[in-house]
BANUVO-462840 format. One record per atom (N, C-alpha, C, O): residue in three letters; y, x, z. Coordinates in steps of 0.2 Angstrom, whole numbers, padded with zeros to 4 digits, always signed. Layout:
<fivos>
alaYXZ/...
</fivos>
This chain:
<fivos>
unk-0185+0141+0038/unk-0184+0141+0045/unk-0178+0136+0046/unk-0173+0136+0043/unk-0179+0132+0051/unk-0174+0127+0054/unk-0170+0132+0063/unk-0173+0134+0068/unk-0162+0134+0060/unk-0162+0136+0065/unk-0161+0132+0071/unk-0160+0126+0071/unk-0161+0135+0078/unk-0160+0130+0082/unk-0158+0134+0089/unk-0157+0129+0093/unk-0157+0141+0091/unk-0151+0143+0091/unk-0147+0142+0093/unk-0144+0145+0089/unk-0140+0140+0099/unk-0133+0139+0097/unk-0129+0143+0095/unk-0123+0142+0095/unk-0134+0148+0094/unk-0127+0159+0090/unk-0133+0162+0086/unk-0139+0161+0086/unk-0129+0165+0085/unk-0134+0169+0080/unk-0133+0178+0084/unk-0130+0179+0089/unk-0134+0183+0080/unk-0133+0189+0084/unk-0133+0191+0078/unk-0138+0191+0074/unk-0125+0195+0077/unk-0125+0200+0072/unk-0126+0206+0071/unk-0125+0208+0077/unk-0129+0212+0066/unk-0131+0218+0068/unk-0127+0223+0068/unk-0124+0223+0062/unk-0126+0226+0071/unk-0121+0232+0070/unk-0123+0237+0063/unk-0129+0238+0062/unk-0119+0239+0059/unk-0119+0241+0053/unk-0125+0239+0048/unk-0129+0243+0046/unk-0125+0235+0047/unk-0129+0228+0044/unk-0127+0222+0040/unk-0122+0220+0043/unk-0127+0218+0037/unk-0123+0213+0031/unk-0126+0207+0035/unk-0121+0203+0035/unk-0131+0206+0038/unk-0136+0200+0039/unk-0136+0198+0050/unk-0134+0201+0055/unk-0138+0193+0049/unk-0139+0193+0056/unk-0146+0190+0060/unk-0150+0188+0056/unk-0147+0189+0065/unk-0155+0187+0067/unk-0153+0180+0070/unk-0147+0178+0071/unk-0158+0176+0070/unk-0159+0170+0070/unk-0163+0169+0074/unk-0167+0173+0075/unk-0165+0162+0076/unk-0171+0160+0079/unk-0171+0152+0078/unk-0166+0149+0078/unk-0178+0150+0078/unk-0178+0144+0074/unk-0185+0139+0075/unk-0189+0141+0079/unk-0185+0135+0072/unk-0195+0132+0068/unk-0198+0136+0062/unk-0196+0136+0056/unk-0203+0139+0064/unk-0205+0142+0057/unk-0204+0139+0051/unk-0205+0133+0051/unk-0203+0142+0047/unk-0204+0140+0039/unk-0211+0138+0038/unk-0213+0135+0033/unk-0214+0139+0042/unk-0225+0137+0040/unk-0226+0132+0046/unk-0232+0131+0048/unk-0221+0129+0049/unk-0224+0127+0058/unk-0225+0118+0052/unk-0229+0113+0054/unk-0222+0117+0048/unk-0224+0108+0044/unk-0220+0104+0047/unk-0221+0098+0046/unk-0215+0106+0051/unk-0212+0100+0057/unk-0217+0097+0061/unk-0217+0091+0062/unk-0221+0102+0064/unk-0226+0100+0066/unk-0221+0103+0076/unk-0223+0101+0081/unk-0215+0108+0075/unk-0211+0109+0081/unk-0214+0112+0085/unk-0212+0111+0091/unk-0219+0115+0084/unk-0223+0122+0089/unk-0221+0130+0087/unk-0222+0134+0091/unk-0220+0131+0081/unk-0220+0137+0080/unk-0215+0140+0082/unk-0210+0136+0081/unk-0213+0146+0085/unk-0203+0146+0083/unk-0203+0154+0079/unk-0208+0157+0079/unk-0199+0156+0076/unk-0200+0164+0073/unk-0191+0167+0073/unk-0186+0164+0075/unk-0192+0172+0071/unk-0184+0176+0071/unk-0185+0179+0064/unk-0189+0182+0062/unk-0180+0176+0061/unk-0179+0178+0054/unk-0170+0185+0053/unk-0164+0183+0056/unk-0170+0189+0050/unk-0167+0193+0048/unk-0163+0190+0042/unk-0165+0192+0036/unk-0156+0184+0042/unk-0153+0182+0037/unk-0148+0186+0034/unk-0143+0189+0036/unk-0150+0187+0028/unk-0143+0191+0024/unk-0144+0187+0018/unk-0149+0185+0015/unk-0136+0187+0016/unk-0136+0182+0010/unk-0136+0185+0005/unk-0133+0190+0004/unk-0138+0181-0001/unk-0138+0185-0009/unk-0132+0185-0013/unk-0127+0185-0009/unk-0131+0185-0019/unk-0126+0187-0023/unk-0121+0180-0025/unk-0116+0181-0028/unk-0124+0174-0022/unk-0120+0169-0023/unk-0117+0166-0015/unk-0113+0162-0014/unk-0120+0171-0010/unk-0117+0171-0003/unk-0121+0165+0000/unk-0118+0163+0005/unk-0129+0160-0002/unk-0133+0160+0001/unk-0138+0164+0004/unk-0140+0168+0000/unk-0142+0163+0011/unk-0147+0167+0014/unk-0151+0167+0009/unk-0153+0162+0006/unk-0153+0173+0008/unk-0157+0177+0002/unk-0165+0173+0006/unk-0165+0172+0012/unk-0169+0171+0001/unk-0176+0168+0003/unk-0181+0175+0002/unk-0188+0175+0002/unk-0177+0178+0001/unk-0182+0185+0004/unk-0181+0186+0010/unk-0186+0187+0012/unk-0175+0185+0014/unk-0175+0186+0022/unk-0181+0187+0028/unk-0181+0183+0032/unk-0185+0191+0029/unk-0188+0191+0033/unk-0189+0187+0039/unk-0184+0186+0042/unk-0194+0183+0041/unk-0198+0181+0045/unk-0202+0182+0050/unk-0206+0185+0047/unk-0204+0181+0057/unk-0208+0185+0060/unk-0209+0179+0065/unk-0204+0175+0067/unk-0218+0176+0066/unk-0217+0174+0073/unk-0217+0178+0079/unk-0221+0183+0079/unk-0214+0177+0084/unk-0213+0176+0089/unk-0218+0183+0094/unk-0216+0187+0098/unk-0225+0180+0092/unk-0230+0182+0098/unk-0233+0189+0093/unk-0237+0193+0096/unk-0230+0190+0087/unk-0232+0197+0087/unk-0226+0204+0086/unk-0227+0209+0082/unk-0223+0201+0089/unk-0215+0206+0089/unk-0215+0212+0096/unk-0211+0217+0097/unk-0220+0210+0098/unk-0222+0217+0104/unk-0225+0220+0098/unk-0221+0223+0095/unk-0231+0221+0097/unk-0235+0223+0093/unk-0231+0227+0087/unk-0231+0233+0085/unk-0227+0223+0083/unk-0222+0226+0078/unk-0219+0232+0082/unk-0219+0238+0078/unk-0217+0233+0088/unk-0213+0237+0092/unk-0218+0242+0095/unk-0216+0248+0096/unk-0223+0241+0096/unk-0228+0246+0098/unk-0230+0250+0091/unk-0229+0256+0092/unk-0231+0248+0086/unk-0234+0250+0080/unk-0228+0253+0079/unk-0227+0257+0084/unk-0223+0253+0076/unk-0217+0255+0075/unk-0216+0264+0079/unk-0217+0269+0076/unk-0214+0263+0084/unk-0215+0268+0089/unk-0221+0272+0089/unk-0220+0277+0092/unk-0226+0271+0087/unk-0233+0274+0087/unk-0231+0278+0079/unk-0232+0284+0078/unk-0229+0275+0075/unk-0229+0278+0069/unk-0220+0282+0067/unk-0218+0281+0061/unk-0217+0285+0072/unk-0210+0286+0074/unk-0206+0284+0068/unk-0205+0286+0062/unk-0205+0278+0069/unk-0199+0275+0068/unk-0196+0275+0070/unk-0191+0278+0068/unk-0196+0273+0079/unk-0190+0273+0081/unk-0188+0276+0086/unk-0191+0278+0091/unk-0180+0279+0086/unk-0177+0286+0089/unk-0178+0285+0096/unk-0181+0280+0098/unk-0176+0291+0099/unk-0176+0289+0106/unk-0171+0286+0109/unk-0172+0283+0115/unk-0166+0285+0106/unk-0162+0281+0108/unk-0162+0274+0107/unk-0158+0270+0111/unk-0165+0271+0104/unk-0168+0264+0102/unk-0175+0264+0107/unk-0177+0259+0109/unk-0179+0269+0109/unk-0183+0268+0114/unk-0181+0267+0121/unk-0184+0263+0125/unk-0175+0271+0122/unk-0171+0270+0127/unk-0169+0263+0128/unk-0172+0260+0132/unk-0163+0259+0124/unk-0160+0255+0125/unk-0167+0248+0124/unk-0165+0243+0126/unk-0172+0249+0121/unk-0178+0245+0124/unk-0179+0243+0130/unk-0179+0237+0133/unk-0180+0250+0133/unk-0182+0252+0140/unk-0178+0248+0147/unk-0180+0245+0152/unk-0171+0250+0144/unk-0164+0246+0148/unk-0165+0240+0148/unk-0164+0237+0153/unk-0166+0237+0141/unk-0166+0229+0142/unk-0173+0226+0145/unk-0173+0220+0148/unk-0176+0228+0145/unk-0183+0224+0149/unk-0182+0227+0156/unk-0180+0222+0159/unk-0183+0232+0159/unk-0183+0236+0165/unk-0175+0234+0170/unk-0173+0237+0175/
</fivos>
């Protein structure tokens, strides 16, 4: 991922932060964009395990999730807030 960004967004009780960027698969071809989950490894670079996700299926991640009770109600709530 190339970010591109001007902040990133830290997580509350978590080591890593979200990002948004050029996919790692997009070739510099400058169409894709995705949000990756950076936390860094044992030499204090982002670990290349970091999770990736494009974009257009991060609803779908959020309905499956909730369908399969992941997530509390209170993370269902504060969903609800921020779109609504």
């Amino acid at each position: 991922m190339i970010p591109t960004a001007k902040k990133t967004m830290q997580i509350v009780g978590q080591q890593g932060e979200l990002r948004v960027g050029w996919a790692s698969w997009d070739e510099g071809k400058l169409e894709s964009k995705s949000i990756k989950y950076a936390y860094r490894d044992k030499r204090g670079w982002i670990s290349r395990g970091s999770p990736e996700v494009p974009f257009d299926i991060l609803t779908e991640m959020i309905i499956f999730a909730k369908e399969q009770g992941e997530l509390s109600s209170s993370e269902i709530t504060r969903i609800k807030l921020e779109f609504c």
